[in-house]
Backbone as a chain_set.jsonl record, in Angstrom:
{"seq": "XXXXXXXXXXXXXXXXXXXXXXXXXXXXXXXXXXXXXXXXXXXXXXXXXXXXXXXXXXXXXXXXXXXXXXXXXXXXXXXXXXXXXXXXXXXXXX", "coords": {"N": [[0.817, -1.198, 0.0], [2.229, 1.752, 0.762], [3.91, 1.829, -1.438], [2.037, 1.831, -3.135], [1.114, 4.703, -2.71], [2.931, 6.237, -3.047], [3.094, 6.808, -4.769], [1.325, 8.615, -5.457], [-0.212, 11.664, -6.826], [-1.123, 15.247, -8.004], [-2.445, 17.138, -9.988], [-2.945, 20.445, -10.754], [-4.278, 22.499, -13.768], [-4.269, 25.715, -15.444], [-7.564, 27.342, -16.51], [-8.536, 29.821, -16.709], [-7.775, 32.773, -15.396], [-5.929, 33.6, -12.32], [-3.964, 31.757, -10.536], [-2.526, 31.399, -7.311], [0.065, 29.369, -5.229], [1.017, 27.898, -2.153], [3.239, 26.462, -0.642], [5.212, 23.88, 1.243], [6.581, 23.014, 4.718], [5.675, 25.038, 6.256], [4.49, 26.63, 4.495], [6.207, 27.917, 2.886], [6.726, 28.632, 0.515], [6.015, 30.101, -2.988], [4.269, 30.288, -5.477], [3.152, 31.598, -8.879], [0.496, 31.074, -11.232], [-0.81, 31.163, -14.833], [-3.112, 30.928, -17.279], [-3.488, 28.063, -19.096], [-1.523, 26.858, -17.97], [0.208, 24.41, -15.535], [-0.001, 23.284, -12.266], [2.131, 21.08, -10.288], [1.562, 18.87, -7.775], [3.125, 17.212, -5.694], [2.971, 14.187, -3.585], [1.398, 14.613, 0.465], [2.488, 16.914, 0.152], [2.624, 19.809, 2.542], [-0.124, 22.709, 1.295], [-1.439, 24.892, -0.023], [-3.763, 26.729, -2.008], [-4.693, 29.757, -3.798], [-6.49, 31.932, -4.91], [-5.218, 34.096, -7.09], [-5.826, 36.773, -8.531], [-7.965, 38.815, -7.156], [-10.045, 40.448, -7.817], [-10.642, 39.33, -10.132], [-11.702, 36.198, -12.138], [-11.469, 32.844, -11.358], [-10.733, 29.828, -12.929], [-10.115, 26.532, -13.01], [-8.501, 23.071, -13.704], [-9.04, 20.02, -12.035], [-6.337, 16.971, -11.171], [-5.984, 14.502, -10.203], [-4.401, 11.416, -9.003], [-4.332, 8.349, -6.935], [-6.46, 7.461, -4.166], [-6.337, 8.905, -2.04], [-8.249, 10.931, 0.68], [-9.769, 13.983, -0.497], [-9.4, 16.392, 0.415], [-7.28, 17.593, 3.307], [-7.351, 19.385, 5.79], [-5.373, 21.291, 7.61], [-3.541, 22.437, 10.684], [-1.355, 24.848, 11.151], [0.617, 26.381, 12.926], [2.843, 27.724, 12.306], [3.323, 29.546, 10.0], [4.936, 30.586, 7.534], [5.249, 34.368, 6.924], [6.498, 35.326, 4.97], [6.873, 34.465, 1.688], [9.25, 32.248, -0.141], [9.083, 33.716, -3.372], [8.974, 31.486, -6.221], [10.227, 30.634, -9.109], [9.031, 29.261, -12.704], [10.523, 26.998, -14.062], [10.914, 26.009, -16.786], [10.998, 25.343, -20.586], [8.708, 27.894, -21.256], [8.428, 29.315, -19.249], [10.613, 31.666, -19.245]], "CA": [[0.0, 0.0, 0.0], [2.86, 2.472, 0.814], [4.507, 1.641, -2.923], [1.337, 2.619, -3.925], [0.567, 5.769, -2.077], [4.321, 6.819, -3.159], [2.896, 7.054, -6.749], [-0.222, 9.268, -6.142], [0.318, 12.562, -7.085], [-2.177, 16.145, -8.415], [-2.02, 18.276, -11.149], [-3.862, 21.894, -11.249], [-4.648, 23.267, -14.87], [-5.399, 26.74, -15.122], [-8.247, 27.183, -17.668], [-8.411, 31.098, -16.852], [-7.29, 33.424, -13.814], [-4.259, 33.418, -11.749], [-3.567, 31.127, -9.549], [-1.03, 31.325, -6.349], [0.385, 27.965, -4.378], [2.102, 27.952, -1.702], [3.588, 25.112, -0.365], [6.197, 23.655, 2.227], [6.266, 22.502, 5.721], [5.561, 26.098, 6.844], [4.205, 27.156, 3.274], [7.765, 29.207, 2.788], [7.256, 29.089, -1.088], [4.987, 30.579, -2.942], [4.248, 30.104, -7.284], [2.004, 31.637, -9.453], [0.308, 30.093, -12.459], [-1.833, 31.671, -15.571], [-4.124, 30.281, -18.325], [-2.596, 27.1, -19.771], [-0.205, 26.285, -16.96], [0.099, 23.195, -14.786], [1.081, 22.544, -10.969], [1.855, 19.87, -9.907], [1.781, 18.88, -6.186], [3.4, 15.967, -5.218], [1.886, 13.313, -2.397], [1.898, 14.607, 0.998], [3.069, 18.091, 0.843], [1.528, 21.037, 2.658], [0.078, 23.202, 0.458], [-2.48, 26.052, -0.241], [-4.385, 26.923, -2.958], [-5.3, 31.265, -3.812], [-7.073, 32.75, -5.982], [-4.371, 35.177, -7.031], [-6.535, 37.868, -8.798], [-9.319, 39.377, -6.138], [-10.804, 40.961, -8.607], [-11.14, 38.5, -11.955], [-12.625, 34.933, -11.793], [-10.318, 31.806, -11.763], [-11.218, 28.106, -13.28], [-9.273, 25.216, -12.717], [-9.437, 21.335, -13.655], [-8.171, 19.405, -11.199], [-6.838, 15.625, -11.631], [-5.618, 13.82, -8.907], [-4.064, 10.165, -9.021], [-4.471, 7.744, -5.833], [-7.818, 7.078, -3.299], [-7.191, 9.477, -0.43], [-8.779, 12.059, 0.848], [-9.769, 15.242, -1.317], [-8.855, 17.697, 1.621], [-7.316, 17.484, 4.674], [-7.174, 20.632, 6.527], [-3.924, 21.205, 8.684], [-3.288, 23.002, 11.787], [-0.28, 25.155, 10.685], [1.105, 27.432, 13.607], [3.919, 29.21, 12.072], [3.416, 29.511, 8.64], [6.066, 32.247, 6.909], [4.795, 35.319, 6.73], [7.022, 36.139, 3.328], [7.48, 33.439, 1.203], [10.172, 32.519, -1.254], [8.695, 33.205, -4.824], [10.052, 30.413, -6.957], [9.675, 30.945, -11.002], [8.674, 28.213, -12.743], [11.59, 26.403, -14.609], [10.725, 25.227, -18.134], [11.01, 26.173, -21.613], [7.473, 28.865, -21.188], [8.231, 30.021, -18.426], [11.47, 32.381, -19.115]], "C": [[0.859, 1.26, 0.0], [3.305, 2.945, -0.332], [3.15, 2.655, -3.28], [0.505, 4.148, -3.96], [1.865, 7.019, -2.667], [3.778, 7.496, -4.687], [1.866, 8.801, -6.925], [0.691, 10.421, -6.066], [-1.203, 13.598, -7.307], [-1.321, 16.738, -8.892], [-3.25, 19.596, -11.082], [-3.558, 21.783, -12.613], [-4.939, 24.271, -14.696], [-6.034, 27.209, -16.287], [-8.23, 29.315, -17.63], [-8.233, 31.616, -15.094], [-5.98, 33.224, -13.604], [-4.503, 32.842, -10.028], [-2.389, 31.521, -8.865], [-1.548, 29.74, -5.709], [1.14, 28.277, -3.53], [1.94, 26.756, -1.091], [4.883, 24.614, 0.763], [5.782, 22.938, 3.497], [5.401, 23.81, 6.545], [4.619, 26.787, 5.423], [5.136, 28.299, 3.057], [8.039, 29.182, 1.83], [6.266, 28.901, -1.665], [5.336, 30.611, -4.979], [3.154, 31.111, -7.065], [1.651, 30.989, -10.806], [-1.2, 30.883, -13.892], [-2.597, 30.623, -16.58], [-2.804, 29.283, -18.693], [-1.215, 26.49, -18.944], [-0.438, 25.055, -15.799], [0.97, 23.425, -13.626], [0.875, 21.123, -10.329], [2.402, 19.816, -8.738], [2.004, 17.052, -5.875], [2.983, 15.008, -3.579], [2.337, 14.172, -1.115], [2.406, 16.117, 1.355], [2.328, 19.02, 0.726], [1.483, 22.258, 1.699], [-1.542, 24.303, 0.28], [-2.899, 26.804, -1.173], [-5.055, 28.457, -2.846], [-5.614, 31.496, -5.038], [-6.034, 33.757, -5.934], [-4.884, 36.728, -7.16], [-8.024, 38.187, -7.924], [-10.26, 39.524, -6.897], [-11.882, 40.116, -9.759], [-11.633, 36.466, -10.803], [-11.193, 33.918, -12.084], [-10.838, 30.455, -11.458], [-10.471, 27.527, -13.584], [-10.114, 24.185, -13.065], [-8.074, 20.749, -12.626], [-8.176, 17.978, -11.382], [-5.821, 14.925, -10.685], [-5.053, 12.293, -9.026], [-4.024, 9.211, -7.242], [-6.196, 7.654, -5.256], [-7.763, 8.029, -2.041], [-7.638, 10.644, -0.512], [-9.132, 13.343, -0.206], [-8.967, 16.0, -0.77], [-8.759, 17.107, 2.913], [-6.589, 18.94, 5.253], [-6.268, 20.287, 7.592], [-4.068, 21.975, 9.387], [-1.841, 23.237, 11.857], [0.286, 26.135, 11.088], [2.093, 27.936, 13.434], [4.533, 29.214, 10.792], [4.151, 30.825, 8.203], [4.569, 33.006, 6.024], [5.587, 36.39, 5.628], [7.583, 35.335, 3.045], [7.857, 33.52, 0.1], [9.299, 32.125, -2.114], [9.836, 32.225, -5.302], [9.309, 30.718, -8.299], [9.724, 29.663, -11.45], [9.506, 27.735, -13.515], [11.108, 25.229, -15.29], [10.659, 26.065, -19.269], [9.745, 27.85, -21.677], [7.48, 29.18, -20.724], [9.927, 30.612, -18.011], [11.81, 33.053, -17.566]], "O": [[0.388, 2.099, -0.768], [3.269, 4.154, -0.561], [3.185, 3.845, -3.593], [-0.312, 4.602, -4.76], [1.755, 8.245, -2.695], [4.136, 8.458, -5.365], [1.735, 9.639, -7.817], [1.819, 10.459, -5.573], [-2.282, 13.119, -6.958], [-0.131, 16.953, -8.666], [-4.41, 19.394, -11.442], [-2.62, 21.033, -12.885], [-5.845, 24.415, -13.875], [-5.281, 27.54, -17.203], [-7.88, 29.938, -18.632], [-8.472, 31.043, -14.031], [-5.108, 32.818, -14.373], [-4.945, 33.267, -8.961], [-1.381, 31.914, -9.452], [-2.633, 29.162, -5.646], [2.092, 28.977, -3.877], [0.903, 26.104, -0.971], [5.574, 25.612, 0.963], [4.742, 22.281, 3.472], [4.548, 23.523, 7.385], [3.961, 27.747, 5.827], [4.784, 29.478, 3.065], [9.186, 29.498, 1.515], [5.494, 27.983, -1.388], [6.393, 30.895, -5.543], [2.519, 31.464, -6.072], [2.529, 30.398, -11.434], [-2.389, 30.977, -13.589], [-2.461, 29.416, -16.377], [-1.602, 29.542, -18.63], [-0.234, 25.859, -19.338], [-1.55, 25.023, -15.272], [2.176, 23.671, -13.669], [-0.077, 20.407, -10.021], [3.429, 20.423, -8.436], [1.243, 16.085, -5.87], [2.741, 15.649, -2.556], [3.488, 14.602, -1.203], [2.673, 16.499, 2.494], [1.619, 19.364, -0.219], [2.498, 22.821, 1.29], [-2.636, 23.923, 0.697], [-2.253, 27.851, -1.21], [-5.897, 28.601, -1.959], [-4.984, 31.237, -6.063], [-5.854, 34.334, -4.862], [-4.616, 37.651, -6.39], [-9.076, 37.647, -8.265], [-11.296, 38.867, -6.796], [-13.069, 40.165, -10.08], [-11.75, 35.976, -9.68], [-10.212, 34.17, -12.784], [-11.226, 29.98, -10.391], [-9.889, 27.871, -14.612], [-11.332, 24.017, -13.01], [-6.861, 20.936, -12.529], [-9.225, 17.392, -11.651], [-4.634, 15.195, -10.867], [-6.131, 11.837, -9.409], [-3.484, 9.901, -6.377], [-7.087, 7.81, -6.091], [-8.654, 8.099, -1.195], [-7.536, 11.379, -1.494], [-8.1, 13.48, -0.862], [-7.899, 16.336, -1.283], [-9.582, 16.428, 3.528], [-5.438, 19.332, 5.06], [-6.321, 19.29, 8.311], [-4.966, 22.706, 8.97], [-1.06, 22.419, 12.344], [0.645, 26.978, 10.266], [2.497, 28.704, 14.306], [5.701, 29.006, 10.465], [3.845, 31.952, 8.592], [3.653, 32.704, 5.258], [5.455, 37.6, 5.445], [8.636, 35.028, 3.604], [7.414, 34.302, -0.742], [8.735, 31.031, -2.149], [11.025, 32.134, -4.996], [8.117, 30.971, -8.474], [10.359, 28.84, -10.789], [9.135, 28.441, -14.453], [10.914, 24.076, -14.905], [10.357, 27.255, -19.188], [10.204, 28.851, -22.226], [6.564, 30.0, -20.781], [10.5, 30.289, -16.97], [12.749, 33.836, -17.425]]}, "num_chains": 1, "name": "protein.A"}
């Protein structure tokens, strides 16, 4: 079961809007993501999902691999309060 828990994984899409992620033990790093872009969140790590733009609307497909949970809400007492942007490192994203 472990083997196979090792595998699961999620992918965001973003169909329109701007997405932010942040992510970590503390969430101490922080993406963003526009139309046509993919994150991918590997098993296991804490992580937080924003609507980046207040203003505009933002639609996602979400596709998930494995059986657990959708959401599990954490209890995350000292989450950074300025987290490292990271740029996204691939050909499209100069």
């Amino acid at each position: 079961m472990a083997e196979e828990r090792s595998r699961d994984w999620r992918r965001d899409g973003v169909l329109s809007g701007r997405a932010r992620m942040r992510w970590g033990v503390r969430l101490e790093f922080v993406a963003e993501a526009g139309p046509g872009d993919f994150i991918h969140v590997p098993p296991y790590v804490p992580h937080q999902e924003i609507k980046a733009d207040s203003d505009g609307a933002l639609s996602c497909v979400l596709v998930r691999s494995g059986q657990d949970p959708v959401v599990v809400n954490l209890d995350l007492p000292n989450v950074e309060p300025n987290p490292e942007h990271v740029r996204w490192v691939d050909d499209i994203h100069p």
